[in-house]
Structure formats: C-alpha cells, structure tokens
N, C-alpha and C positions, 0 to 999 in steps of 0.2 A: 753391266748388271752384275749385281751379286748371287750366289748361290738360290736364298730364298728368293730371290725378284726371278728366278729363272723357272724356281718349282711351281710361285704363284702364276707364271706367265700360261706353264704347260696345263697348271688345273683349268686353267680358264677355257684351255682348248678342247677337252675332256667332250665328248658327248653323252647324254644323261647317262646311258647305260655305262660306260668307263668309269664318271663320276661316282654313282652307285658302288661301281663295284672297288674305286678306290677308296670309299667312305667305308667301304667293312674289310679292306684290308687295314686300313689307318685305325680303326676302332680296334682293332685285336694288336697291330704292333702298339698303340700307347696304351691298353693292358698290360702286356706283356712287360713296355718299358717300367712303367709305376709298380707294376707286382715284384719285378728285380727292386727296385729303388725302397721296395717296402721291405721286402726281403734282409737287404742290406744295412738300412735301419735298424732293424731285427736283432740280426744277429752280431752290430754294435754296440747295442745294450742303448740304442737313441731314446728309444720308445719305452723303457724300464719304469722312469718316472713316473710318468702315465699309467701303467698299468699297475704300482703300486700303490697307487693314489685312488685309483678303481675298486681296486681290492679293499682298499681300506675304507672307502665310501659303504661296500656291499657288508665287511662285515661289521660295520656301523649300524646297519639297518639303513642308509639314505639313497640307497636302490629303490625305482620300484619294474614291476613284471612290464616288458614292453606289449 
C-alpha cells in the first residue's frame, strides 16, 4: 500500500467520536495550509492583477454595495 491507501485505511477504522474529532483537526490544518498558500501568493505579487483590475472596476463605478 501506499502512504494515502494507509491514511484512508486508518480513517475508516476511526470510531464516530475519533472521526469527529479528526474532521476539526483536518478542517483547521487545510485553513492553516490555504492561508500560508494565500499568504505566499500575496506577497509574490500572484494576486496583483486581480486586485488592480478590482480597483479599477470600483473606481469605474461597476461595483455594486454587497
């Protein structure tokens, strides 16, 4: 077996309460992973485009109030 055929193996062993309680550690670490990942984006200047293009939509007037 491979790594992940071992981790799916051990979730399936999990009883509810484990399960649960691995489903809100996994929910905060891929937070955690995608906020680094966004972060990083960030502060590569990835996401620049986008937010100039934002900016320029808003002061266009082709915004509206959400």
């Amino acid at each position: 077996m491979n790594n992940l055929e071992d981790i799916e193996q051990a979730i399936k062993q999990l009883s509810p309460e484990e399960l649960a309680a691995f489903r809100t550690w996994f929910a905060e670490f891929d937070a955690k992973v995608w906020d680094q990942k966004f972060e990083a984006d960030v502060a590569a200047g990835k996401l620049d485009a986008l937010a100039e293009k934002a900016l320029k939509h808003l002061r266009e007037g082709r915004c509206t109030d959400l």
